[in-house]
C-alpha positions as CSV (number, residue, x, y, z in Angstrom):
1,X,-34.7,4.1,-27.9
2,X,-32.3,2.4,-30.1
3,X,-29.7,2.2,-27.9
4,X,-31.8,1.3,-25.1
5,X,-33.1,-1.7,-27.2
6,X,-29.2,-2.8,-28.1
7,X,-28.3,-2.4,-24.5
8,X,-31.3,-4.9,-23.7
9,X,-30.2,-7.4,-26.3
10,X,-26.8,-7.8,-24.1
11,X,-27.9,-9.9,-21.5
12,X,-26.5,-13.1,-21.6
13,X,-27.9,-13.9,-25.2
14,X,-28.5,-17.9,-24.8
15,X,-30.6,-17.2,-21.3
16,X,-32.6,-14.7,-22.6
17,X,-36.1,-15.1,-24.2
18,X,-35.8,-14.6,-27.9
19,X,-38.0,-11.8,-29.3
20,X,-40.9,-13.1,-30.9
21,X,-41.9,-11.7,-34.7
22,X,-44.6,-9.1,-34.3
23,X,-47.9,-9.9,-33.8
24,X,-49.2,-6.4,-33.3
25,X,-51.9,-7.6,-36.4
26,X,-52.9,-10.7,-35.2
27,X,-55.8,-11.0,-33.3
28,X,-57.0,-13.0,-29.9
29,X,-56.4,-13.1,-26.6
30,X,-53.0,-15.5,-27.0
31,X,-51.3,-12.7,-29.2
32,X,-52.0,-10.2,-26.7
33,X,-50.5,-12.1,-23.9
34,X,-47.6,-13.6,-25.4
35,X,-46.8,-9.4,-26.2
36,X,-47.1,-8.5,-22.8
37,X,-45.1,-11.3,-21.7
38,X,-42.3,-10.3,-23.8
39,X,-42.8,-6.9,-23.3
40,X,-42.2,-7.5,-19.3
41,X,-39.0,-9.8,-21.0
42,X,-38.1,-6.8,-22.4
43,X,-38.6,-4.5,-19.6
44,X,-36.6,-7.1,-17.3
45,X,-33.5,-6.8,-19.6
46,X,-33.5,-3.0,-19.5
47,X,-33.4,-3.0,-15.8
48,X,-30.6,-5.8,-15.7
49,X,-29.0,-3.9,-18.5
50,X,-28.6,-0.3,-16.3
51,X,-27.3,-2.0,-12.9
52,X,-23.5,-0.7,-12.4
53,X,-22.9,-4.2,-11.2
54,X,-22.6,-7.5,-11.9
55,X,-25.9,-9.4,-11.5
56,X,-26.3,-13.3,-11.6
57,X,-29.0,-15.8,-11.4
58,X,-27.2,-19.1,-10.2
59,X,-28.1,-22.5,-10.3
60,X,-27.4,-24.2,-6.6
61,X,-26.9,-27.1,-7.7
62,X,-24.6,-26.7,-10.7
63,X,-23.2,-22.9,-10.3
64,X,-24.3,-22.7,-13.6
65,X,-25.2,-19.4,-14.0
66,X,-28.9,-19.1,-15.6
67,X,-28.8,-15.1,-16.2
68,X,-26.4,-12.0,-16.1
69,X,-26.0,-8.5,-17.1
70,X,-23.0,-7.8,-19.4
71,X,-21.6,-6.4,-16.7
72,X,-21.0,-9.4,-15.2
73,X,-18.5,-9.6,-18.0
74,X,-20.6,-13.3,-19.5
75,X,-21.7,-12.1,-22.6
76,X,-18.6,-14.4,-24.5
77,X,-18.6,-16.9,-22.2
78,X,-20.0,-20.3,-23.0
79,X,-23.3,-21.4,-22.2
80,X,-22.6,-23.4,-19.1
81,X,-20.1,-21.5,-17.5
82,X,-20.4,-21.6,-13.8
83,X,-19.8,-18.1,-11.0
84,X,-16.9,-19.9,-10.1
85,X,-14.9,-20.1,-13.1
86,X,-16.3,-16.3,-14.4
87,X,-15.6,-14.5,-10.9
88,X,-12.3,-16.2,-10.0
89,X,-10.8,-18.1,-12.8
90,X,-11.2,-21.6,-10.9
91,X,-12.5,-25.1,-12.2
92,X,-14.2,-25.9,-8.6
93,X,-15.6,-23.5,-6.4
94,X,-14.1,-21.1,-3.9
95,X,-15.6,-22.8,-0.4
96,X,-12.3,-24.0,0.0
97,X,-10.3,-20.7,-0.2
98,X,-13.0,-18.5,0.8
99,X,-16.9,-17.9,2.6
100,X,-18.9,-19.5,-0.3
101,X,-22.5,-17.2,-0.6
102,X,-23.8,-20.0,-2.7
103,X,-23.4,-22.7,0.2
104,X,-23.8,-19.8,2.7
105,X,-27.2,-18.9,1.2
106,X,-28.2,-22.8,0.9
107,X,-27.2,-23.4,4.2
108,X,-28.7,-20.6,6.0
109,X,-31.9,-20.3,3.4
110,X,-31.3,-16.8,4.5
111,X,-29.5,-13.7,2.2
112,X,-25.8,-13.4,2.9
113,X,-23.1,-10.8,2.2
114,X,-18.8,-11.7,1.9
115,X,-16.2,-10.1,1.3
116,X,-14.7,-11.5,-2.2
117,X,-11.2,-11.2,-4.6
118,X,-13.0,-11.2,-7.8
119,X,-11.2,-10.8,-11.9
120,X,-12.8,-8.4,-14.2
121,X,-12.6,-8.8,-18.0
122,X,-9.3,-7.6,-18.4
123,X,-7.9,-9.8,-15.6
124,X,-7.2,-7.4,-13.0
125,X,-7.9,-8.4,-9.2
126,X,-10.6,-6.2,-7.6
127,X,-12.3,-6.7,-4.1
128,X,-16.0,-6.9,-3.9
129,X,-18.7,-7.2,-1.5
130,X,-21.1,-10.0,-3.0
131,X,-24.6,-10.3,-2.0
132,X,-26.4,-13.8,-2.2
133,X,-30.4,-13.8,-1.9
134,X,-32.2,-17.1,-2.2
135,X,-35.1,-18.0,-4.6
136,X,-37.4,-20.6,-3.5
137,X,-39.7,-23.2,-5.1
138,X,-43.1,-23.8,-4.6
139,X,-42.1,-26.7,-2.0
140,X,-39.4,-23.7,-0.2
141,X,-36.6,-25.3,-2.0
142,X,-33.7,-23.2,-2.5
143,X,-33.4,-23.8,-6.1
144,X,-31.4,-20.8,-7.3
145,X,-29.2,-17.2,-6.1
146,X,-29.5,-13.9,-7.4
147,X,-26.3,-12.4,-6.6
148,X,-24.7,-9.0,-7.4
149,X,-21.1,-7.7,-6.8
150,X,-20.2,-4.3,-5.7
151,X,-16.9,-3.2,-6.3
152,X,-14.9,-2.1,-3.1
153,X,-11.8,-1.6,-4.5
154,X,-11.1,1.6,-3.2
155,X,-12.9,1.8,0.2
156,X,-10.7,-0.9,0.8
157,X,-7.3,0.8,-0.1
158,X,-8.9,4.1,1.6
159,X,-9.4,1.5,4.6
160,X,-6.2,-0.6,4.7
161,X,-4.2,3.3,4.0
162,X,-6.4,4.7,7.4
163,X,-4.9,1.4,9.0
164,X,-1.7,1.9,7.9
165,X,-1.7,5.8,9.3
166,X,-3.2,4.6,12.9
167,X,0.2,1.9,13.1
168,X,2.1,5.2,12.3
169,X,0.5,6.9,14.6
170,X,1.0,4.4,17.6
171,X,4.3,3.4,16.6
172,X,5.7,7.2,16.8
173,X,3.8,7.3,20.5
174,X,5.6,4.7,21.6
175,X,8.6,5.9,20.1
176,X,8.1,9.1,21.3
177,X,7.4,7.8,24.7
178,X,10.8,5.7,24.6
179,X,12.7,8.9,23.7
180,X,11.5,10.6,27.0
181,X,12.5,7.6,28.9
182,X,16.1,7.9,27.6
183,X,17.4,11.0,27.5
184,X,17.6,11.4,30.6
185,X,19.9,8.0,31.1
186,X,21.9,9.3,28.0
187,X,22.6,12.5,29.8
188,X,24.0,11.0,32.7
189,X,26.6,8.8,30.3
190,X,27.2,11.8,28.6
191,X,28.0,13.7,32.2
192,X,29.5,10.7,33.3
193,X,31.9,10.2,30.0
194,X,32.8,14.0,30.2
195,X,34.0,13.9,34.1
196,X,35.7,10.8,33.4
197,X,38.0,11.8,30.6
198,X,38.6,15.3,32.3
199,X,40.5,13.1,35.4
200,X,42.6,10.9,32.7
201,X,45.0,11.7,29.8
202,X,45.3,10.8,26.6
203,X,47.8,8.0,27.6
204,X,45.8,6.0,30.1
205,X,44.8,2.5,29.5
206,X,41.2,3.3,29.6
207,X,41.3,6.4,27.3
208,X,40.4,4.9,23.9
209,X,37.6,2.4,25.3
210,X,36.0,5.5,27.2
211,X,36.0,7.5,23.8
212,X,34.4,4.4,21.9
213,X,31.9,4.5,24.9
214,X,31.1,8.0,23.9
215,X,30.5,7.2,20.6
216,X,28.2,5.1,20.7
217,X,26.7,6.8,23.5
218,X,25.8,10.0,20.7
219,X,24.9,7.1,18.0
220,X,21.8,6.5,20.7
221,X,21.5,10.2,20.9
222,X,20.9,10.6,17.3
223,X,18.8,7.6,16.8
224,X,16.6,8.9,19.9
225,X,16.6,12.6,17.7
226,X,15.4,11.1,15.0
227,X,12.9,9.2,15.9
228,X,11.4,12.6,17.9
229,X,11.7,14.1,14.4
230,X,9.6,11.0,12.0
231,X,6.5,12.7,10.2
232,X,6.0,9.8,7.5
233,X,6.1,6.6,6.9
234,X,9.1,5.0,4.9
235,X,10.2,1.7,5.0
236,X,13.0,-0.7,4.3
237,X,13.7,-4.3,3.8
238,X,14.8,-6.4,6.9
239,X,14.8,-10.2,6.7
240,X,12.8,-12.6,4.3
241,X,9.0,-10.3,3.8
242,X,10.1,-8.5,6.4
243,X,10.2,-4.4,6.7
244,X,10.8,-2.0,8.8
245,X,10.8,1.8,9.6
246,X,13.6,3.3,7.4
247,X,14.1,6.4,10.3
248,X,16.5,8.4,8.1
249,X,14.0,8.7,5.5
250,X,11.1,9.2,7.8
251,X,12.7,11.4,10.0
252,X,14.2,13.7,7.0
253,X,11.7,16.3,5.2
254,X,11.4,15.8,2.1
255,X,12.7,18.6,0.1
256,X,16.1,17.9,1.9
257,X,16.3,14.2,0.4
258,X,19.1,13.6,-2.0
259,X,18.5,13.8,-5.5
């Protein structure tokens, strides 16, 4: 019970409802309701307590937020810190680098979910699906947002790997196809540079260009073989940010790489 009560005491300490001395003695009907109301205060902070996520009650017309879990990671920040500055480190808000669920959910007057780069406590980048819900007045003014984060971190990277494996995949089809479509051309230089070099000798004028023509003819071959033989992906620097297939590596197994 202890611990449960500390826990409680975590929500964002200058939003919460300070715990009233105990009137448990005191008589009347006001005593009695002002303990159930803080009971139910009580009860609300234990539920926002035991969410795995961060939880926020928003201000739409400040981004102040008005009430968060210490998940959230708001317990040391100041009192008027806006979701802005908490979830992504920036004096204005994000509408301009990304979908906005504050203005979404004040447009719309409907709940809205987007995709989000958020920081945690320790600064690290994460990517969260955040959910925005409206809260109304009594004159169906949008007036404030409960919003909570989940942390999609890793169905993401499980997502973008699954991605990564389908490009392999279509990539090695296609090369695959293209190797079918030239090996049979490559056998016909081949035949052609073997009949051709049996009717010369060493000495003709054409000798040396026909055996650089072979050459390069069995670079092609190899490149086609190892592009039949690619069973993982490994890249390499190209140009600028860009990379490309490194087939040597890809097309060699593993325990056979050099040490």
């Amino acid at each position: 019970m202890n611990n449960e009560r500390k826990r409680a005491t975590r929500v964002k300490p200058h939003l919460k409802t300070k715990r009233r001395p105990s009137r448990r003695n005191e008589a009347g009907p006001n005593a009695a309701q002002e303990r159930r109301v803080q009971d139910q205060l009580n009860f609300l902070s234990n539920i926002l307590e035991f969410l795995p996520y961060p939880f926020y009650v928003i201000d739409v017309q400040d981004y102040t937020i008005k009430l968060a879990n210490s998940a959230a990671g708001s317990i040391d920040a100041p009192e008027h810190t806006t979701c802005h500055a908490l979830t992504h480190r920036k004096d204005a808000p994000c509408a301009d680098t990304c979908l906005c669920p504050l203005e979404e959910v004040k447009r719309t007057r409907k709940s809205v979910v987007v995709e989000h780069t958020h920081y945690d406590r320790n600064g690290s980048a994460r990517h969260v699906e955040v959910h925005g819900h409206p809260i109304f007045d009594a004159a169906g003014n949008v007036i404030q947002m409960i919003e909570y984060s989940v942390d999609v971190t890793e169905r993401k990277r499980a997502e973008d790997e699954r991605l990564q494996k389908e490009k392999l995949q279509g990539v090695l089809e296609l090369a695959g196809a293209a190797c079918h479509e030239l090996n049979q051309p490559i056998q016909v230089l081949f035949a052609y540079i073997h009949s051709f070099l049996k009717r010369i000798s060493e000495g003709h004028p054409e000798y040396e260009d026909m055996q650089k023509f072979k050459r390069e003819v069995q670079k092609i071959a190899e490149i086609t073989h190892k592009l039949k033989n690619i069973t993982r992906y490994e890249s390499q620097h190209y140009y600028k940010d860009t990379k490309i297939i490194d087939i040597d590596k890809a097309s060699q197994p593993k325990d056979c790489e050099p040490a």
